[in-house]
Backbone bond lengths (Angstrom), bond angles and torsions (degrees), N, CA, C in turn:
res aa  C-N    CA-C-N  psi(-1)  N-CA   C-N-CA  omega(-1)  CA-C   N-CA-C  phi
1 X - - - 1.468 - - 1.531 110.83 -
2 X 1.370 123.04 -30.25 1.263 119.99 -162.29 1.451 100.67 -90.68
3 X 1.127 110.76 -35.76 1.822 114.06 166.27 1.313 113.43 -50.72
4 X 1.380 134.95 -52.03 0.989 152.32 178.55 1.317 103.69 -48.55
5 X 1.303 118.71 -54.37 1.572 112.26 -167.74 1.319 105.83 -91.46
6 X 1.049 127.48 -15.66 1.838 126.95 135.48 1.089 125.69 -9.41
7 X 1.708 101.17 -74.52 1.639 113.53 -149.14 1.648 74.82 -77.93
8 X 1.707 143.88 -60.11 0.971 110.19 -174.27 1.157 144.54 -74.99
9 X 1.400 121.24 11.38 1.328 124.85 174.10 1.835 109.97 -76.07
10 X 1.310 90.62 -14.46 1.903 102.24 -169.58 1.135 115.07 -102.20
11 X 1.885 120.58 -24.25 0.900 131.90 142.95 1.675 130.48 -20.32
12 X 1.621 91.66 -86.43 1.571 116.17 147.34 1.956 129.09 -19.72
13 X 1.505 102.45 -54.58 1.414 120.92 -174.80 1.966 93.39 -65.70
14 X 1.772 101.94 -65.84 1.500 95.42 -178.98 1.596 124.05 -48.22
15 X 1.510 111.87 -33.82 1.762 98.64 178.97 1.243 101.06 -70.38
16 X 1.503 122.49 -42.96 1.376 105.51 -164.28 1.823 121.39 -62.41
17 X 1.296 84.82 -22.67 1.893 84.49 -177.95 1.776 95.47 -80.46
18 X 1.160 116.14 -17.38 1.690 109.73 179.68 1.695 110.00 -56.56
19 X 1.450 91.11 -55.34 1.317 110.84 171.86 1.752 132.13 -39.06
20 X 1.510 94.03 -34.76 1.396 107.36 -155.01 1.400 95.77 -99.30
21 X 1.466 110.43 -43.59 1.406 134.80 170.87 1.742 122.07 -46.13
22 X 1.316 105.22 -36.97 1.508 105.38 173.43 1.741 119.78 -95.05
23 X 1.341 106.00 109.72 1.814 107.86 -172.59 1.336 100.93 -75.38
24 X 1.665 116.91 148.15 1.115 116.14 156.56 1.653 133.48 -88.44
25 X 1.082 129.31 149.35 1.642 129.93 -179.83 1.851 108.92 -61.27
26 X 1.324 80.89 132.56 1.658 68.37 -178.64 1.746 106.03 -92.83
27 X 1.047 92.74 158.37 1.057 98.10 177.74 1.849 147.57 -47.16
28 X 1.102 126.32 152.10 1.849 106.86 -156.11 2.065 90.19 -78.71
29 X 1.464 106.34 123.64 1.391 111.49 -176.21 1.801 96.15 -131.96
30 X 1.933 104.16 140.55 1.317 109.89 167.66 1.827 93.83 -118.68
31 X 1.286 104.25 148.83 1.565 128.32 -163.33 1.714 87.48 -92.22
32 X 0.967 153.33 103.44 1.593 130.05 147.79 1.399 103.26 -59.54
33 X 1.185 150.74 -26.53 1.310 119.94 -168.64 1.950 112.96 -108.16
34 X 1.292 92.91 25.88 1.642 97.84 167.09 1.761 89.99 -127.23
35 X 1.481 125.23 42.82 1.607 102.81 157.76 1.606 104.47 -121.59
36 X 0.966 114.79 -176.82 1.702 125.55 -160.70 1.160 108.96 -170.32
37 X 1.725 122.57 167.86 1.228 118.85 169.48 1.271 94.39 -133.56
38 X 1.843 120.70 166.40 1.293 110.84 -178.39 1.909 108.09 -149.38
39 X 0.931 109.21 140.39 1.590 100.50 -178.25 1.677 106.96 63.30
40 X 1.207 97.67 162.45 1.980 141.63 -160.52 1.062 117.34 38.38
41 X 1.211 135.02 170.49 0.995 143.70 173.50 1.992 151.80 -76.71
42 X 1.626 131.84 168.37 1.124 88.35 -160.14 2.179 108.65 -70.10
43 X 1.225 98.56 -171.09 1.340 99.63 -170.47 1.664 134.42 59.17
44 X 1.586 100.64 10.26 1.217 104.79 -157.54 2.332 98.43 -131.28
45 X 1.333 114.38 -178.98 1.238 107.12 178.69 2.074 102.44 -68.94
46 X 1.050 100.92 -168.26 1.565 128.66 -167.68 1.397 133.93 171.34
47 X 1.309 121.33 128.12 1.448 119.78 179.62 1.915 113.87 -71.71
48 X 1.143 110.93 113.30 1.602 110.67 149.69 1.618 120.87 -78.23
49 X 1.516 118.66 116.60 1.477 114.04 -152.39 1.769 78.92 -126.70
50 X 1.552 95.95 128.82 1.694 91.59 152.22 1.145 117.84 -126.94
51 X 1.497 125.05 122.74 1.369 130.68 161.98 1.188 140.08 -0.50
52 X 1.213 129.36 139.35 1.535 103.86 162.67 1.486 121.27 -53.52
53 X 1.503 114.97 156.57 1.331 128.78 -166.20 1.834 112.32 63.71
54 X 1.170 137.07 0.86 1.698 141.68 -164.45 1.582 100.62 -66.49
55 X 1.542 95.58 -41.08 1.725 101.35 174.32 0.966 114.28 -126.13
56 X 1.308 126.87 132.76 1.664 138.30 149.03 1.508 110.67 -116.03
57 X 1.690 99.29 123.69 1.558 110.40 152.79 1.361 92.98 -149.30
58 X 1.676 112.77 -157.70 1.127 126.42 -178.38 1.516 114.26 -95.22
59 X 1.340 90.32 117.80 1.658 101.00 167.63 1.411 132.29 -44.24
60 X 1.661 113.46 145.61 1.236 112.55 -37.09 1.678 150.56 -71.79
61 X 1.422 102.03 124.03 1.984 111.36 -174.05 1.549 106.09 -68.40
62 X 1.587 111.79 145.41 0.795 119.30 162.27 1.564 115.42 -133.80
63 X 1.567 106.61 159.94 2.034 96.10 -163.58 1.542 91.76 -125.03
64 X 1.471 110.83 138.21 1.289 126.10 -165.40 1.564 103.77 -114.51
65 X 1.614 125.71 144.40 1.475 122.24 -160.87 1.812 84.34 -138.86
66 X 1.268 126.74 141.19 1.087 135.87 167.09 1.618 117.97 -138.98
67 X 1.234 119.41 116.40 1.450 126.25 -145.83 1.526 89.08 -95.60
68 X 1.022 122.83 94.32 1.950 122.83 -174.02 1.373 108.81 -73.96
69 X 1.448 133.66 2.13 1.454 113.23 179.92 1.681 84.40 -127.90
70 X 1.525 138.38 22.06 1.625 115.44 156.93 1.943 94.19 -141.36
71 X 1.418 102.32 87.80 1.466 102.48 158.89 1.249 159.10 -32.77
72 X 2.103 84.60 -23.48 1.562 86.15 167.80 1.543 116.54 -110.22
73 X 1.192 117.73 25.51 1.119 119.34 173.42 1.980 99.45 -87.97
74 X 1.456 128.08 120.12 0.908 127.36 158.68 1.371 127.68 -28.86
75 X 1.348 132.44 153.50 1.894 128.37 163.48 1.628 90.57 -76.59
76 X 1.674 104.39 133.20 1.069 126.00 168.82 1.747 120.73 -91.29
77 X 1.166 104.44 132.62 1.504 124.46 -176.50 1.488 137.28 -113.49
78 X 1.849 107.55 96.17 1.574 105.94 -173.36 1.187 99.87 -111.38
79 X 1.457 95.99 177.19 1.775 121.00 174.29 1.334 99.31 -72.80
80 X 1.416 120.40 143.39 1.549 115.89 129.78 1.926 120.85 -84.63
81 X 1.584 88.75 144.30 1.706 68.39 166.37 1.577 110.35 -118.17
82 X 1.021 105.25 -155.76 1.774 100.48 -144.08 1.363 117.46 -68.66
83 X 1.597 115.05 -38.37 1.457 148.41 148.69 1.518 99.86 -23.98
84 X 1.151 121.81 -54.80 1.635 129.23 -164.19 1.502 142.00 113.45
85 X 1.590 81.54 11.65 1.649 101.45 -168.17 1.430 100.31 -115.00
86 X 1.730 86.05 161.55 1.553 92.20 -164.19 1.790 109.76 -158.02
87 X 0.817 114.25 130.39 1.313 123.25 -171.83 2.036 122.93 -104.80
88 X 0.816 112.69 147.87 1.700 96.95 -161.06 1.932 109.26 -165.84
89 X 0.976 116.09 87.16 1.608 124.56 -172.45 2.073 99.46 -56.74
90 X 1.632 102.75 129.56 1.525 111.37 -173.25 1.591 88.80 -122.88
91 X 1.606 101.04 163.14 1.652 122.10 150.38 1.259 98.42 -119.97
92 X 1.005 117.66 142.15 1.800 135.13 141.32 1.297 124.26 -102.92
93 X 1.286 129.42 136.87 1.405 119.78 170.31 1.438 121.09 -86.15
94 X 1.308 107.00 -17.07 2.012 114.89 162.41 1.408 88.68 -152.44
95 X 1.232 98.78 -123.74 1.754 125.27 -161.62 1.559 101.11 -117.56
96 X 2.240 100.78 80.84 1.474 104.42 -176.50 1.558 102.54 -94.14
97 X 1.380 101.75 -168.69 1.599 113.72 -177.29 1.557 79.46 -119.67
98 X 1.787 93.61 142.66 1.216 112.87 171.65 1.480 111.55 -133.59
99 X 1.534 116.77 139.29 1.359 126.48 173.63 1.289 107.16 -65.46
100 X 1.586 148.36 160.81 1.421 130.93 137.53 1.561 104.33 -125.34
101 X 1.152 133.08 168.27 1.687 124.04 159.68 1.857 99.69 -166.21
102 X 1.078 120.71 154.06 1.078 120.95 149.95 1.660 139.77 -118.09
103 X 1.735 103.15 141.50 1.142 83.89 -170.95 1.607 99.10 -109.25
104 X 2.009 106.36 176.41 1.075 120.98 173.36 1.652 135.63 -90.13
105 X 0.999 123.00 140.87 1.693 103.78 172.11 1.506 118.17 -40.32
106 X 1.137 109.42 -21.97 1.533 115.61 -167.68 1.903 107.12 -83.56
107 X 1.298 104.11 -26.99 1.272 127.39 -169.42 1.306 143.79 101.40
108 X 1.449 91.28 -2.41 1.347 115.41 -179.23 1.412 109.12 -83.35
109 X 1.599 126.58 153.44 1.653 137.93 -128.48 1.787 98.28 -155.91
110 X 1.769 112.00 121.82 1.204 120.65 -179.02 1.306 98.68 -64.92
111 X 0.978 129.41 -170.97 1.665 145.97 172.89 1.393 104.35 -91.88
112 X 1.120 149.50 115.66 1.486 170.06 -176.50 1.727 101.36 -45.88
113 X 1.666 104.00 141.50 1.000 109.40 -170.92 1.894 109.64 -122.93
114 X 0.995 119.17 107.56 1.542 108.37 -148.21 2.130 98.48 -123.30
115 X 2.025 92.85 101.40 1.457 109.84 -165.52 1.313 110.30 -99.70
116 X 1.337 120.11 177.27 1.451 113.20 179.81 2.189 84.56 -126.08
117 X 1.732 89.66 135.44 1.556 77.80 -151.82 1.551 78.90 -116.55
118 X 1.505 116.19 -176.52 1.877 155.40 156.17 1.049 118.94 168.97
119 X 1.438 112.90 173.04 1.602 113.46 -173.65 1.715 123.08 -41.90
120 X 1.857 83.42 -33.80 1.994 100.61 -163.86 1.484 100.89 -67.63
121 X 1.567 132.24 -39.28 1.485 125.37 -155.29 1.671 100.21 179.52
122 X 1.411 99.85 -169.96 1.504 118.37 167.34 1.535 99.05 -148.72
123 X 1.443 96.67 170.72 1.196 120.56 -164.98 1.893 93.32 -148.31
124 X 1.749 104.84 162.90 1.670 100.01 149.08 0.950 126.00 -94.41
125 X 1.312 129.06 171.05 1.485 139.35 -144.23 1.849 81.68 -108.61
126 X 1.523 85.40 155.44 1.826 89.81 -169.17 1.486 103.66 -124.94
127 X 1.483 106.80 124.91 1.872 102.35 171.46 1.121 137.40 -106.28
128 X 1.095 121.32 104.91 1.664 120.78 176.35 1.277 129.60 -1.26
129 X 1.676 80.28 -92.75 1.934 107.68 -174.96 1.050 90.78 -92.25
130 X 1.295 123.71 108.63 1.439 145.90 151.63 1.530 133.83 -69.02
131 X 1.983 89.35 -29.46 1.364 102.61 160.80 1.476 131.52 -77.29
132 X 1.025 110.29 -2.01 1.332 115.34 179.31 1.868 121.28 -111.59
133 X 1.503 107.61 118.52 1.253 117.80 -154.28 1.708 109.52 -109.10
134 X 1.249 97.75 134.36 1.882 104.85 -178.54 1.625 96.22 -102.99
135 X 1.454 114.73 146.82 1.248 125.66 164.93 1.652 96.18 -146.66
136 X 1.680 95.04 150.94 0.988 118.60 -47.52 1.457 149.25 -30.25
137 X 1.209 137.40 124.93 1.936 139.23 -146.15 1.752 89.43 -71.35
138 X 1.298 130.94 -35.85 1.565 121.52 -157.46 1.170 113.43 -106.48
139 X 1.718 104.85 -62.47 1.460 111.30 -156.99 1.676 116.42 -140.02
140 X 1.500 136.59 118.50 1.131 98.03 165.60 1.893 94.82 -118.38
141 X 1.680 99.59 168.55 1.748 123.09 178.64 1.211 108.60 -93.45
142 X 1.184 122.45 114.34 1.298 100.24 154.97 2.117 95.19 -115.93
143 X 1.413 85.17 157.42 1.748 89.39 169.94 1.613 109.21 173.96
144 X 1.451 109.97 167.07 1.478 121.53 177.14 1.712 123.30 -75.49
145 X 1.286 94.91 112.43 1.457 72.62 173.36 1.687 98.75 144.12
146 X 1.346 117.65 175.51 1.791 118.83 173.68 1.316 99.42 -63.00
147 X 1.699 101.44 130.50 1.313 122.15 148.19 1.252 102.69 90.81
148 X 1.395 123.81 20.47 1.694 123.21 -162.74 1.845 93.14 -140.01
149 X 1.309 113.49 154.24 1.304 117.82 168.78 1.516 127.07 -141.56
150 X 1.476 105.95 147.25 1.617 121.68 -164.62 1.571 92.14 -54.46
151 X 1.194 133.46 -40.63 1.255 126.66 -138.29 1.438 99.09 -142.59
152 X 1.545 128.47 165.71 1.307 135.89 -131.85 1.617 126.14 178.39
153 X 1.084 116.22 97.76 1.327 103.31 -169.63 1.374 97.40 -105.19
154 X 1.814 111.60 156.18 1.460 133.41 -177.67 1.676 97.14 -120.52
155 X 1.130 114.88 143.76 1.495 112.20 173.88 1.518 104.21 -125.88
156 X 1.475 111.88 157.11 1.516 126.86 -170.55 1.701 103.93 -121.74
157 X 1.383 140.56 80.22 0.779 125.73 178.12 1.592 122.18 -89.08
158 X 1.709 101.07 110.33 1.877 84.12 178.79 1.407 111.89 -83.18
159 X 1.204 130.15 159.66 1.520 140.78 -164.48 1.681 93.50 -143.16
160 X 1.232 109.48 3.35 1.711 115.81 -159.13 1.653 98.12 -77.89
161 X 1.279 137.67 147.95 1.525 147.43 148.97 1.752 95.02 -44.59
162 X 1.353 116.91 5.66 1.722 84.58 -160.94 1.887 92.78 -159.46
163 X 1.186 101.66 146.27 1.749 97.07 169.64 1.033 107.65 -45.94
164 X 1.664 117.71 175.62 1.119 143.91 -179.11 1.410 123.27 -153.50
165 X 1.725 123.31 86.52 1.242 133.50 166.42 1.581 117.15 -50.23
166 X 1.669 109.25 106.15 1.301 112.97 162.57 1.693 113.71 -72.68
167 X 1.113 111.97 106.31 1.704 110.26 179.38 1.192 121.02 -95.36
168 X 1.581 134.50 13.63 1.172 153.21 171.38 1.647 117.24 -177.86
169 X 1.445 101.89 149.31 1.923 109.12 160.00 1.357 102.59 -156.09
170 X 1.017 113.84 120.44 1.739 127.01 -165.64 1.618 82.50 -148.59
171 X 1.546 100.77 169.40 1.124 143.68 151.16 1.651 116.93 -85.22
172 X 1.168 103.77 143.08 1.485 110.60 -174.98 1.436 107.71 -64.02
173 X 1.273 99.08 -63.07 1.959 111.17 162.71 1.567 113.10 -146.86
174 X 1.056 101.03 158.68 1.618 124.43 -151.80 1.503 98.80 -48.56
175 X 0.725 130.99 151.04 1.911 143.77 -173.71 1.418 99.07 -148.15
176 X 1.474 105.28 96.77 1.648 120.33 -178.33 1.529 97.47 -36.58
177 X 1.411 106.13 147.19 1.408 97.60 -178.91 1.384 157.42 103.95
178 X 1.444 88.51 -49.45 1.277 112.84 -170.62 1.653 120.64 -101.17
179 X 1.442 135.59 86.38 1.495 123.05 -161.11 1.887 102.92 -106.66
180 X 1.322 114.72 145.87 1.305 130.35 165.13 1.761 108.64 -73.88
181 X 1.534 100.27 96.20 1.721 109.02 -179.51 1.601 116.67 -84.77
182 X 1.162 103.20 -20.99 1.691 112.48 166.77 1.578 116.50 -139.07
183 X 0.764 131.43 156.66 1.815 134.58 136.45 1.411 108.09 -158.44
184 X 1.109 131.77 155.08 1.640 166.51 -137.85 1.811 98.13 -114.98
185 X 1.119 118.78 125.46 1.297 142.35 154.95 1.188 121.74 -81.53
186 X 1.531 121.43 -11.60 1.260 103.03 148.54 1.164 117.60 -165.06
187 X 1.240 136.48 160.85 1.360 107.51 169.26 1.772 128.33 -153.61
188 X 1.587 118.17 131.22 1.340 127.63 -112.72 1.697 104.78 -69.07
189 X 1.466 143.48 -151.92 1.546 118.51 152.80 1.887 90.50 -108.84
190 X 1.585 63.89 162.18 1.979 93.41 -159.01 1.527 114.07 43.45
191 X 0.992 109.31 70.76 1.841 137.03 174.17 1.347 112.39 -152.54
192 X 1.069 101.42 157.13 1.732 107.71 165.60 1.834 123.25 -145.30
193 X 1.119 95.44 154.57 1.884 92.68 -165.78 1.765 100.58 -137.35
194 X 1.421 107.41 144.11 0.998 137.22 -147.11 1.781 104.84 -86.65
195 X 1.622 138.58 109.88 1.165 99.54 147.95 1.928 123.33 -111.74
196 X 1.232 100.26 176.02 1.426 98.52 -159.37 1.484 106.83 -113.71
197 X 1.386 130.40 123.14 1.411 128.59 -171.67 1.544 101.69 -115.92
198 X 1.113 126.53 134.24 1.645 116.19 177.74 1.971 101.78 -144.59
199 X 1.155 106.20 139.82 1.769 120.93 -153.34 1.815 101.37 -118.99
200 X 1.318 96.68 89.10 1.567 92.41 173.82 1.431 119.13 -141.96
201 X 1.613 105.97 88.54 1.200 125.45 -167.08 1.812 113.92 -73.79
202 X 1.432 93.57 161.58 1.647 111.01 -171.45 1.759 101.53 -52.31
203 X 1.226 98.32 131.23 1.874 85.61 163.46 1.520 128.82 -75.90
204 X 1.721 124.19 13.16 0.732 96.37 161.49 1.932 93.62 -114.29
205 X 0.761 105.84 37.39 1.585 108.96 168.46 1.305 124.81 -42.03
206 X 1.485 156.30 126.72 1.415 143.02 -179.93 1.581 102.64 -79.94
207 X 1.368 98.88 133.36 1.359 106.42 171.63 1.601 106.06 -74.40
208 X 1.824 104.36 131.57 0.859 133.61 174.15 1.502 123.54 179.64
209 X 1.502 136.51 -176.76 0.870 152.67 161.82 2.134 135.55 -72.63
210 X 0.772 136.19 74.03 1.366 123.67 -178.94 1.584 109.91 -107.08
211 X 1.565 113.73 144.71 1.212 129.72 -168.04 1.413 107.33 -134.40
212 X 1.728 115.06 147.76 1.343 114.17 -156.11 1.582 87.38 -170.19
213 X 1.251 107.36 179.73 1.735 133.79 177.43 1.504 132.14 -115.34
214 X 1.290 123.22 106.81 1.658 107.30 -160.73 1.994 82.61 -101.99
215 X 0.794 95.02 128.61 1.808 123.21 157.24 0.955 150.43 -72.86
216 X 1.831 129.40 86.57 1.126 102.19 -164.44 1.617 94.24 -122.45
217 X 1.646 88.19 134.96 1.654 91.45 159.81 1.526 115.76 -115.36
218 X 1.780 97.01 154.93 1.273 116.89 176.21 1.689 107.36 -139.34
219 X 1.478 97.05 -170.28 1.230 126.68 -154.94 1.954 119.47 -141.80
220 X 0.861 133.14 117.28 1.374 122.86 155.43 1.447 118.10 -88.53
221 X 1.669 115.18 -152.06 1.453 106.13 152.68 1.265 126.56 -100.37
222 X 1.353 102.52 35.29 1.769 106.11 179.96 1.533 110.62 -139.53
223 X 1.515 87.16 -44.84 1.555 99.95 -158.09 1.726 118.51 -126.03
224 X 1.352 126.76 120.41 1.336 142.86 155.37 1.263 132.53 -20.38
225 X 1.448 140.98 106.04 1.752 93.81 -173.66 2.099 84.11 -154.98
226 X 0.890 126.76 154.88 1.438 135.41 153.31 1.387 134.81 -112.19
227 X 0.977 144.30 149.29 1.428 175.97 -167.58 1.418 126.06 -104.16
228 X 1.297 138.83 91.05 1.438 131.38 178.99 1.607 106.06 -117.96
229 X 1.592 112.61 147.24 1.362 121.94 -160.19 1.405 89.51 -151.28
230 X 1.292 121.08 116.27 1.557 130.57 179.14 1.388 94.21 -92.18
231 X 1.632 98.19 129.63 1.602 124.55 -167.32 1.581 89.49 -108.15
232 X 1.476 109.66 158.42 1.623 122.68 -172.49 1.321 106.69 -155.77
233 X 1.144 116.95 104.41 1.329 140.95 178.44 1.538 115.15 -113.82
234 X 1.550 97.82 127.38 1.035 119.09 174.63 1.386 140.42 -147.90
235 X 1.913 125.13 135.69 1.175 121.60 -156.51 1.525 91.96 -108.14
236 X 1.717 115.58 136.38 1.434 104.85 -158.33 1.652 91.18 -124.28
């Protein structure tokens, strides 16, 4: 008997060190207060520099910049390196709002970092209607393949004392593929309205990944405010 309760007491000891023994990944995180800008002038290019530690995901990370008030500027794409820093050449045409997020090798995506940028500095981006809530708040996938779907709903929840005029939902820039099949013109207080994203790319499309910003602006009776939701499309 006493052997017995041996082998399981050691039993016991080995899972627990299994347990203890395997670390988990932390999670994909962007720092806003380790980013900066450095050099040129306004109207002109500029470095976005993040510190060591600014990004963590899983190696190798890369940090994505989406300039929401000039559309045709592509989302820009750097390395992280291992430290967590990351370096990444911008234009602005004045004093734009910029998305940032990083993603992981794994695929997994920090929570979006949304600045008011130029050569001189940054600032955070400031929101109006506060009462009014997007779900999903970050990101939605659409793509081909297991575990992925053609189609996609965005929700508009007002929480506002007051309607809420949707006066646009676009895409920042075109995301092969990807078309807006509904959105709501308005939507009432304490209601919510539906928009509908559905992803049905060319067949001879290259399988891959592209990432972008769908936009929504609105309106109360006072106050201005927009909405960005980085869309993820993918041909698998």
């Amino acid at each position: 008997m006493t052997a017995l309760l041996r082998a399981l007491g050691l039993v016991a000891l080995l899972a627990l060190a299994g347990c203890v023994g395997t670390p988990q990944p932390d999670p994909p995180n962007l720092a806003p207060e380790r980013l900066r800008v450095m050099g040129g002038e306004r109207g002109g290019s500029f470095l976005l520099i993040g510190d060591p530690g600014a990004a963590i995901a899983s190696a190798p990370a890369e940090v994505l910049v989406a300039n929401l008030d000039a559309p045709a500027m592509p989302v820009r794409i750097a390395p992280v390196a291992a430290d967590g820093s990351f370096s990444i050449e911008l234009t602005t045409l004045a004093i734009d709002e910029l998305r940032i997020w990083v993603r992981g090798a794994d695929g997994e995506r920090s929570a979006p970092v949304d600045v008011l940028a130029d050569p001189l500095g940054l600032a955070p981006a400031v929101r109006a209607l506060l009462c009014l809530r997007v779900e999903p708040h970050d990101l939605v996938v659409l793509g081909t393949g297991a575990g992925s779907g053609a189609r996609e709903v965005i929700t508009l929840v007002n929480e506002c004392d007051e309607d809420v005029t949707v006066e646009s939902v676009a895409l920042r820039a075109p995301v092969s593929g990807v078309e807006i099949e509904a959105a709501p013109t308005s939507v009432a207080a304490g209601a919510s309205a539906a928009i509908e994203l559905r992803f049905l790319p060319d067949e001879s499309a290259p399988a891959g990944l592209v990432e972008d910003v769908l936009l929504v602006t609105v309106a109360g009776d006072t106050e201005r405010d927009r909405r960005a939701v980085i869309v993820a499309a993918e041909v698998r």
